[in-house]
PATOR-243575 format. One record per residue (C-alpha): residue in one letter; residue number from 1; chain; y, z, x. Coordinates in pm, whole numbers, padded with zeros to 5 digits. Layout:
BEGIN
a	NUM	A	Y	Z	X
...
END
This chain:
BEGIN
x	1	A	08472	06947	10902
x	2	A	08481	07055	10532
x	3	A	08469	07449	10650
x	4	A	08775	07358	10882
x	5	A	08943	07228	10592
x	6	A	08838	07459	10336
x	7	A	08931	07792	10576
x	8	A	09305	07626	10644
x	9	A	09372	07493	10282
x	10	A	09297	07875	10245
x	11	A	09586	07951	10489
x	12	A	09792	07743	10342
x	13	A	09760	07962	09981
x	14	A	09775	08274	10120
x	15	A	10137	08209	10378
x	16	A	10316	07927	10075
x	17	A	10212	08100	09774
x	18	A	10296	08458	09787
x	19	A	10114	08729	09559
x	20	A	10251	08979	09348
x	21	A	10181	09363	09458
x	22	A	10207	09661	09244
x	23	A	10380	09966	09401
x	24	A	10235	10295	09319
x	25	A	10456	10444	09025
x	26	A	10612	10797	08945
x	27	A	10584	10920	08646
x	28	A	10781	11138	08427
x	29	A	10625	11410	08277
x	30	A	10740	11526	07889
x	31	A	10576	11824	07748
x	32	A	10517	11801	07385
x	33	A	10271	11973	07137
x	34	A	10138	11898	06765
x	35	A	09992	12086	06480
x	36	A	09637	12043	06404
x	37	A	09543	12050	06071
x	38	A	09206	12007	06110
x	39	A	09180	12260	06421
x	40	A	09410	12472	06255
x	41	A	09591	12559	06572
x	42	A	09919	12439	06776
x	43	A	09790	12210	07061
x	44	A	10053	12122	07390
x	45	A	10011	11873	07549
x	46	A	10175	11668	07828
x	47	A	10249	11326	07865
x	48	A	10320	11130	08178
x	49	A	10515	10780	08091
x	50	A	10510	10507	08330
x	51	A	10874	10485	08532
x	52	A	10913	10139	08490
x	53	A	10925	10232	08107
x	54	A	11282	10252	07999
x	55	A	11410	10366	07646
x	56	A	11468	10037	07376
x	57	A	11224	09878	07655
x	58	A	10976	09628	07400
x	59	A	10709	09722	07731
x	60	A	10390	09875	07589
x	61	A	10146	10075	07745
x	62	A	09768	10183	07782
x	63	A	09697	10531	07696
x	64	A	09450	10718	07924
x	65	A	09347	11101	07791
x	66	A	09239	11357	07969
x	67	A	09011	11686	07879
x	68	A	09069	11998	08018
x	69	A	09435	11878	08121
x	70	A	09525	12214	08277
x	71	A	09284	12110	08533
x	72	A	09211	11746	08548
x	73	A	09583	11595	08494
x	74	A	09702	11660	08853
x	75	A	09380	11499	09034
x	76	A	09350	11178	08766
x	77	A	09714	11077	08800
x	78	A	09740	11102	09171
x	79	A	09409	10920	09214
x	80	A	09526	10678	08900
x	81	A	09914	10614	09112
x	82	A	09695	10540	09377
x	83	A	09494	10284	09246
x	84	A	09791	10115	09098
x	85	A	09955	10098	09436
x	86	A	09665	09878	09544
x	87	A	09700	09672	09263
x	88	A	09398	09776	09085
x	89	A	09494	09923	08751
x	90	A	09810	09872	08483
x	91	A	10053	10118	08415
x	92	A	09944	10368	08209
x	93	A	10086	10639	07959
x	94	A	09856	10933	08042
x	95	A	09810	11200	07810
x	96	A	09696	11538	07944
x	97	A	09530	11747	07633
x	98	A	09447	12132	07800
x	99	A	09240	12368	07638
x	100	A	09335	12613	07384
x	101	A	09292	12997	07470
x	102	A	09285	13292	07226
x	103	A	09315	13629	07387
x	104	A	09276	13448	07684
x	105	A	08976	13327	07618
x	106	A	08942	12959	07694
x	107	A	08810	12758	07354
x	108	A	08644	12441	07572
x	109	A	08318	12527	07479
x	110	A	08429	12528	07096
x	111	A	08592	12192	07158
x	112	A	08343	12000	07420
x	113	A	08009	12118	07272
x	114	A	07839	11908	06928
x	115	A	07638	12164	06839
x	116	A	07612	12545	06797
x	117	A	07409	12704	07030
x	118	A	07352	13107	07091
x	119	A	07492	13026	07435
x	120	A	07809	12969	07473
x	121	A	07853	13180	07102
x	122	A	08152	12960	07037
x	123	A	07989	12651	07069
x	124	A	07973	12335	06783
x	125	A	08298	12234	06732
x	126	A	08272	11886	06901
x	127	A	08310	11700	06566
x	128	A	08625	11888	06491
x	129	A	08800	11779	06782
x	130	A	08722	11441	06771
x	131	A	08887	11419	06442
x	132	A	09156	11595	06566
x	133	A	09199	11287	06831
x	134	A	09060	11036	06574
x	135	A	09317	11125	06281
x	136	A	09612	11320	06458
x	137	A	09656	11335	06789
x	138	A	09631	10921	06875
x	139	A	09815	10825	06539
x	140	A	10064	11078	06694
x	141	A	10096	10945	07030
x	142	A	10083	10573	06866
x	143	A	10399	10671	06647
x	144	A	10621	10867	06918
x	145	A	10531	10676	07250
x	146	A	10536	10299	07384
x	147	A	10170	10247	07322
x	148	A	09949	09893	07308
x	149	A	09657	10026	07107
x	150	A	09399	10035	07409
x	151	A	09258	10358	07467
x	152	A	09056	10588	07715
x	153	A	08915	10865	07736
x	154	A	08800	11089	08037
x	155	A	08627	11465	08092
x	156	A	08465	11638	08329
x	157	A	08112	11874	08298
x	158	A	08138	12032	07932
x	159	A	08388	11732	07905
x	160	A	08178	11483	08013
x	161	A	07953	11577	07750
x	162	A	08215	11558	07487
x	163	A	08334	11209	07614
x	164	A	07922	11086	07561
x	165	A	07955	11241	07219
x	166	A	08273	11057	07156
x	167	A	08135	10710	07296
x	168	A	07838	10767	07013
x	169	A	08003	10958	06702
x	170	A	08325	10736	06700
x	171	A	08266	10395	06928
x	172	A	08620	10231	06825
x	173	A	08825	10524	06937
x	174	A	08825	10439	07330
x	175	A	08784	10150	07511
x	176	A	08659	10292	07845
x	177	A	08471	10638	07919
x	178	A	08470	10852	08203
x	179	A	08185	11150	08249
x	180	A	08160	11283	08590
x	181	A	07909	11537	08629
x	182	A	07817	11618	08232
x	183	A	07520	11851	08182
x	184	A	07350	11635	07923
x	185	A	07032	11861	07964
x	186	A	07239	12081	07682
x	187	A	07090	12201	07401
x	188	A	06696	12054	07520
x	189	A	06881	11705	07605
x	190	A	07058	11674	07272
x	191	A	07307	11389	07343
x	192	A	07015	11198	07527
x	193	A	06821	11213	07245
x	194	A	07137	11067	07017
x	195	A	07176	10811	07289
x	196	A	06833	10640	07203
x	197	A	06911	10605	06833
x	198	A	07275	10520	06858
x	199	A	07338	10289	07191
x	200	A	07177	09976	07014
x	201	A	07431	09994	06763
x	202	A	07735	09973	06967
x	203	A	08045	09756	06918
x	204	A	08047	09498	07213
x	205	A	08243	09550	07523
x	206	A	08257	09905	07567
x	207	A	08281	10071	07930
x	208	A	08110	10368	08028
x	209	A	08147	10508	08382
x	210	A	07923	10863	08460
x	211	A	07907	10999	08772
x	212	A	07766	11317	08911
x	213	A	07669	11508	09241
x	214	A	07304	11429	09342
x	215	A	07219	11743	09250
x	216	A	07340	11722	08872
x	217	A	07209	11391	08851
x	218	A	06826	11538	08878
x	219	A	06871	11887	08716
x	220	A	07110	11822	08458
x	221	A	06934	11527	08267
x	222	A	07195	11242	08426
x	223	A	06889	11107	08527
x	224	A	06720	11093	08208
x	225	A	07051	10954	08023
x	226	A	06999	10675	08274
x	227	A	06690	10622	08203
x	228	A	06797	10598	07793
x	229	A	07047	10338	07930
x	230	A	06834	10082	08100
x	231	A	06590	10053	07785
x	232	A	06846	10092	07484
x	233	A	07199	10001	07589
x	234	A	07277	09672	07466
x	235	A	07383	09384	07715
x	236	A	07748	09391	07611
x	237	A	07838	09754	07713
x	238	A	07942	09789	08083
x	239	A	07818	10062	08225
x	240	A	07724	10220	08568
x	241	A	07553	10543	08654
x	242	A	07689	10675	09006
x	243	A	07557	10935	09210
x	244	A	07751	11137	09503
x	245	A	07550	11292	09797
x	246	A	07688	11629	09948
x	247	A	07960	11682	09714
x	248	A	08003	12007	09473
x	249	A	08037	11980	09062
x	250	A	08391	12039	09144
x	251	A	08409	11819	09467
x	252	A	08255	11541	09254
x	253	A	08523	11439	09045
x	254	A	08810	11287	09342
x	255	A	08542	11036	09417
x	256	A	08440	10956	09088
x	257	A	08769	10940	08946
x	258	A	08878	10690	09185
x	259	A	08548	10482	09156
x	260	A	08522	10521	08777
x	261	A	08896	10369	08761
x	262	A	08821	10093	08983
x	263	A	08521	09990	08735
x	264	A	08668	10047	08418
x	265	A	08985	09829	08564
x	266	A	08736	09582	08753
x	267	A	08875	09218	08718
x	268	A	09241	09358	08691
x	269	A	09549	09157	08825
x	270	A	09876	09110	08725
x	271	A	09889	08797	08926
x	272	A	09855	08491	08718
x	273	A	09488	08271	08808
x	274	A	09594	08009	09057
x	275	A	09423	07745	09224
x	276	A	09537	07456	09480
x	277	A	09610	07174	09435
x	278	A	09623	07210	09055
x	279	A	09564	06836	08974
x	280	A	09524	06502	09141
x	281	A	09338	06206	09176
x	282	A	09057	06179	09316
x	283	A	08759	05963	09452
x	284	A	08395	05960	09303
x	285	A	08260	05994	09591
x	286	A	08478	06212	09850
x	287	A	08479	06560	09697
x	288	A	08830	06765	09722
x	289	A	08869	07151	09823
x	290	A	08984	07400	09560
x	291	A	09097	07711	09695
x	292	A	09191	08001	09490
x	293	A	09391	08275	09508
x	294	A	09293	08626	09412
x	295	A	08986	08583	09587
x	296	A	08850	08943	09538
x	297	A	08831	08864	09116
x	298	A	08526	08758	08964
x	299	A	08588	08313	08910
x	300	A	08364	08087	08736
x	301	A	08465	07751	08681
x	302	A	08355	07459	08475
x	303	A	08467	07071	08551
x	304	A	08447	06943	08190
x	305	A	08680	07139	08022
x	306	A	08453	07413	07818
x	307	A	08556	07763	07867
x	308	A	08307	07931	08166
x	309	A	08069	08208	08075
x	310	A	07903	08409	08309
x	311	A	07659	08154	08355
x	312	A	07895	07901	08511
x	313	A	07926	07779	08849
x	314	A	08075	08092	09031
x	315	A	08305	08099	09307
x	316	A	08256	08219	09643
x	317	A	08460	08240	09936
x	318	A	08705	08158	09744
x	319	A	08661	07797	09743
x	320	A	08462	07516	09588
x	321	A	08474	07168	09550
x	322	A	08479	06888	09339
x	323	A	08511	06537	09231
x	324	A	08668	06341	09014
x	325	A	08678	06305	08687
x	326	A	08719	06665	08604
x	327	A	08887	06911	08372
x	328	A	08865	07229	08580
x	329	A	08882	07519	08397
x	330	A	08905	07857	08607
x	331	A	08804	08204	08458
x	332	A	08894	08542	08599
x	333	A	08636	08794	08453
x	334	A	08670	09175	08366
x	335	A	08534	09461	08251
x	336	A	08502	09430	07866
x	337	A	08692	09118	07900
x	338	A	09036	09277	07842
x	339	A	09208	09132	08171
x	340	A	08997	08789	08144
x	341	A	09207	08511	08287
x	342	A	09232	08132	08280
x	343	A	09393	07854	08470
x	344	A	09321	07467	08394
x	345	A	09367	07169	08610
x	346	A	09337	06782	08530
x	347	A	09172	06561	08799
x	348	A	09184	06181	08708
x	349	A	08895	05974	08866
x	350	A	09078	05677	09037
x	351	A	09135	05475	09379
x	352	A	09359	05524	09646
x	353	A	09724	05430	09548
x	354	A	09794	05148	09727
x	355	A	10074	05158	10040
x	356	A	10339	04873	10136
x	357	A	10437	04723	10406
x	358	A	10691	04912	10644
x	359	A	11040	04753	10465
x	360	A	11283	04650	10672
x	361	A	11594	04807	10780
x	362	A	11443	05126	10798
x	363	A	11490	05454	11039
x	364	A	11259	05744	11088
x	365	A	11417	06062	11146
x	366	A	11440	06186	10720
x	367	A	11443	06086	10377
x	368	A	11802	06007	10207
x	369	A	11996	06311	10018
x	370	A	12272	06234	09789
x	371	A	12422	06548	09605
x	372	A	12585	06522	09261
x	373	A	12800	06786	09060
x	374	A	12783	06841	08647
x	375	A	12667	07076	08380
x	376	A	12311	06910	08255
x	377	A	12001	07051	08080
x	378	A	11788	06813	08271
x	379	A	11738	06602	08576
x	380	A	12025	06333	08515
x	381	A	12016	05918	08550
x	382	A	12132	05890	08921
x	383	A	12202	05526	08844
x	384	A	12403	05580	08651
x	385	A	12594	05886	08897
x	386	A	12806	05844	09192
x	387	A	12670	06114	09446
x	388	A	12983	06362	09605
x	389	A	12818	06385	09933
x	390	A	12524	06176	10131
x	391	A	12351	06227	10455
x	392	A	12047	06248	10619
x	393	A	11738	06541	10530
x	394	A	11597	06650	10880
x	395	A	11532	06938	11027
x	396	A	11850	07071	10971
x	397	A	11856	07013	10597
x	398	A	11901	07313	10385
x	399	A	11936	07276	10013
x	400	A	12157	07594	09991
x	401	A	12402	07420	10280
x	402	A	12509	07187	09980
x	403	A	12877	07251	09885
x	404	A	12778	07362	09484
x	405	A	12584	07703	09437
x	406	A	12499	07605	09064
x	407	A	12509	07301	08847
x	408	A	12446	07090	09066
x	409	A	12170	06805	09140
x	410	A	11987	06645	09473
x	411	A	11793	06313	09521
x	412	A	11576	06269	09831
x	413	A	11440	05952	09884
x	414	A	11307	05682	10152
x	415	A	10922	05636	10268
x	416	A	10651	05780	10382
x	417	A	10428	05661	10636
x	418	A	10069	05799	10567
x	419	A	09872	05756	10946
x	420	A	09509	05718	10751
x	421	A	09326	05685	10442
x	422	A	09284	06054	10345
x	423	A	09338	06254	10074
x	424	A	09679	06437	10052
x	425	A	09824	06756	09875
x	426	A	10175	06775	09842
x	427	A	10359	07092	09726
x	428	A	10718	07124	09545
x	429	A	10863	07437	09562
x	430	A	11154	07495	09355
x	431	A	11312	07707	09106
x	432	A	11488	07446	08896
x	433	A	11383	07129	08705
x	434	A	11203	06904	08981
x	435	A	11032	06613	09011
x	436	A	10793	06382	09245
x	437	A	10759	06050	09256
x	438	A	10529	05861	09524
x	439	A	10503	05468	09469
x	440	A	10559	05451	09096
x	441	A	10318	05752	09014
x	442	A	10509	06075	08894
x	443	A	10288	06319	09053
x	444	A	10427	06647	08983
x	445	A	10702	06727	08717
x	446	A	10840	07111	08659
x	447	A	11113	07092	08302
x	448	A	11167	07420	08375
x	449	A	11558	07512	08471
x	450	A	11467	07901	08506
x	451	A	11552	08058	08762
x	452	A	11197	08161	08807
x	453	A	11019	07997	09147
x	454	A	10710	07798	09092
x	455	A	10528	07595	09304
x	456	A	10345	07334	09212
x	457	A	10064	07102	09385
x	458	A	09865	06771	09372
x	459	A	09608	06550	09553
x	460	A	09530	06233	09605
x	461	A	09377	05960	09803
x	462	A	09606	05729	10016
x	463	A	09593	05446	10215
x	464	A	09723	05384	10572
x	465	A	10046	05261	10539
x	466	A	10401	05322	10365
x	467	A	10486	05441	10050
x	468	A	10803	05493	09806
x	469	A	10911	05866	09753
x	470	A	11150	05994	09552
x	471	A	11216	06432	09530
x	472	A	11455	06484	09236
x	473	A	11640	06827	09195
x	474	A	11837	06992	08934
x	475	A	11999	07377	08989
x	476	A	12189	07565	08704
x	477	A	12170	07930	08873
x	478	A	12194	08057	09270
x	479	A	11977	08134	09491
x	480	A	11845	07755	09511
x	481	A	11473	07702	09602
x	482	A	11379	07309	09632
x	483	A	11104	07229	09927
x	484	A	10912	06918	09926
x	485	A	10633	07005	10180
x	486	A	10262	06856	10267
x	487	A	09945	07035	10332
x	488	A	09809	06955	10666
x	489	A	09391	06855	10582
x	490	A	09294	06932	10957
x	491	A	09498	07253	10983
x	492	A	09592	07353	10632
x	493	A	09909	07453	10700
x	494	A	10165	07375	10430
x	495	A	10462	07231	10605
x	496	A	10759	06924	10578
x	497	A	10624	06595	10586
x	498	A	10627	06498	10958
x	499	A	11004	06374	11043
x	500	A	10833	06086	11231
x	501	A	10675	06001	10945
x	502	A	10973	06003	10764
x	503	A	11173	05692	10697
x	504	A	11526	05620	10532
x	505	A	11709	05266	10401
x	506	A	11927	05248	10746
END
């Protein structure tokens, strides 16, 4: 019985509570350049805002750069719009930094490489351009573009390397790293080697994503950089070591691209954490379902009111359940904790509120409306109000049939009969001030008069018989939204109260 109701409360979240999807964004791309002082040299470079950004917007953005831009900047941000279309990553200002050629000679291996090396002659100028991000090119980006302070950093091969040196030279620059296919067997496994003194040392919550083909992985000491990982790095620095079967050191980088996103991003939603119901009552001994929503997130959850950690109770199937007396706290985890998320709910331990007798001069068929006109900044006295027009809420009752489109407030009111002792959620959907009273308990209560739809949900345990409810409504703007509906504990569907349950003063 409890999977039946778990699977359709489940339902119930997923057709009443709608998400929020992200649709993959264009971007505009503005060439720009800056003199480096340190590099002695004009670099271009090209920067690709987010199209949602708009001039004297106060919208602030992560900034993602890329190594050999020339290259890499077409693959990244088509894999990177891609990923964002499914919801996965932010928008992102992404800053495309190509190489420098004299006489047509291309200068990566001055740039990429930490040391000097016979081989390639113009090797060793790794520290160089780090500074050159460190002290001019981010400060520049920072002063002339809508940027939040997080960022990355991503290369491929001679790249990769650099991005390794960058992770252990200047830890604070980036947030997240992306190698793909680095050969860190340069200069008799020089970075390796720098790896084993320095990883300890890290700042916490770093991300570090390499990938290679299965082939680089053996030859070009990947798999010895892994093996440096697994002893030194220090249990607060995400990282994963992927390898790719059958692919080429070019081929590589579509799959790790996508994949290294995806991890760095891991635990990213721009949906708020929601659970339902999100309080109630309930019994000590009859435990309640929780579902939640954004099921594919990493939840923990605690019932006394402490903050989870990653040792905490964690959710699966996107359910749990509980008992009362708890204050549920719900934690999204991600990657470096950047996108970490929390929702709270208050569950009273109590008893069943208790029903009435079925009052006379009742009728089934609807609860009561009465309609009232006036400019307020809250849900108004009734009693003291004379209502402009009455009638009956059934089946054919729409709140946006009412004469008034704005300013204007609703009452719905009568009984409900409740069939068995059970527990019950009831959901108010509304986009104004609202309130819900059953008996004399106010059991849900939105202030808000924004525009904004919210829905709102509460259990609790009820006996068979009737019981008082009041649905109170205010509306200041169009578009009204104001939906008193049940959820079903056999099916889980969220629906109206049954009309045959339904009673009204006759």
């Amino acid at each position: 019985m409890k999977k039946i109701v778990y699977c359709s409360v489940l339902t119930f979240c997923l057709v009443f509570i709608s998400g929020t999807f992200c649709n993959a964004q264009d971007h505009r791309v503005q060439s720009d350049s800056i003199y480096s002082s340190i590099l002695k040299e004009e670099r271009t470079i090209k920067v690709l805002l987010p199209d949602t950004w708009k001039p004297g917007s106060a919208e602030k953005y992560e900034v993602i750069y890329i190594t050999d831009g020339e290259w890499a900047m077409e693959p990244f941000s088509f894999v990177y719009k891609f990923a964002q279309g499914e919801n996965f990553v932010p928008p992102a200002i992404i800053v495309s930094v190509p190489n420098r050629y004299i006489n047509k000679a291309n200068q990566r291996d001055r740039d990429f490489l930490p040391v000097h090396v016979p081989q390639p002659a113009i090797s060793g100028g790794a520290a160089n351009f780090l500074a050159f991000f460190k002290d001019e090119l981010i400060p520049y980006i920072d002063r002339a573009y809508p940027t939040n302070g997080t960022n990355s950093l991503y290369g491929h091969s001679y790249g990769g390397l650099f991005v390794l040196y960058a992770l252990l030279s200047e830890p604070q620059l980036f947030e997240s790293y992306y190698a793909t296919d680095p050969p860190f067997r340069f200069n008799d496994d020089y970075l390796i080697k720098m790896a084993a003194e320095k990883l300890e040392n890290l700042p916490p919550d770093k991300i570090l994503w390499l990938a290679g083909n299965d082939l680089s992985y053996r030859s070009q000491g990947i798999e010895r950089l892994d093996s440096v990982l697994r002893v030194k790095a220090p249990a607060s620095l995400h990282w994963k070591m992927a390898t790719y079967p059958n692919e080429t050191h070019n081929s590589v980088r579509l799959k790790a691209m996508y994949d290294g996103i995806k991890f760095s991003y891991s635990g990213y939603s721009n949906a708020p954490v929601t659970f339902h119901p999100m309080n109630g009552i309930l019994l000590k001994d009859k435990p309640a379902p929780i579902v939640v929503l954004n099921s594919n997130l990493d939840f923990r959850y605690t019932t006394d009111g402490s903050e989870p950690n990653q040792t905490s109770e964690k959710v699966t199937n996107s359910m749990f359940a509980i008992t009362g007396p708890a204050q549920l706290v719900l934690k999204a985890f991600s990657a470096g904790g950047k996108y970490d998320k929390i929702a709270r709910g208050n569950f009273e331990s109590g008893e069943a509120l208790p029903s009435v007798p079925q009052p006379k001069k009742t009728k089934q068929g609807g609860l009561k409306y009465s309609y009232y006109e006036g400019n307020w900044d809250k849900i108004p006295d009734f009693k003291r109000l004379k209502p402009v027009q009455t009638g009956l809420a059934d089946s054919l009752f729409n709140i946006n049939k009412l004469p008034g489109k704005t300013n204007f407030a609703c009452l719905l009111e009568g009984y409900f009969e409740v069939p068995s002792d059970d527990y019950y959620i009831f959901v108010l959907v509304s986009n104004g001030s609202s309130k819900l009273i059953l008996g004399d308990k106010l059991i849900i209560s939105n202030e808000s008069v924004s525009a904004t739809e919210s829905v709102e949900t509460f259990i609790l345990p009820l006996k068979k018989g009737f019981y008082p409810v009041r649905a109170e409504y205010l509306q200041k703007y169009e578009s009204s939204v104001f939906q008193l509906l049940y959820v079903n504990m056999t099916t889980g569907n969220a629906t109206n109260y049954p009309l045959r349950l339904q009673y009204h003063l006759n």
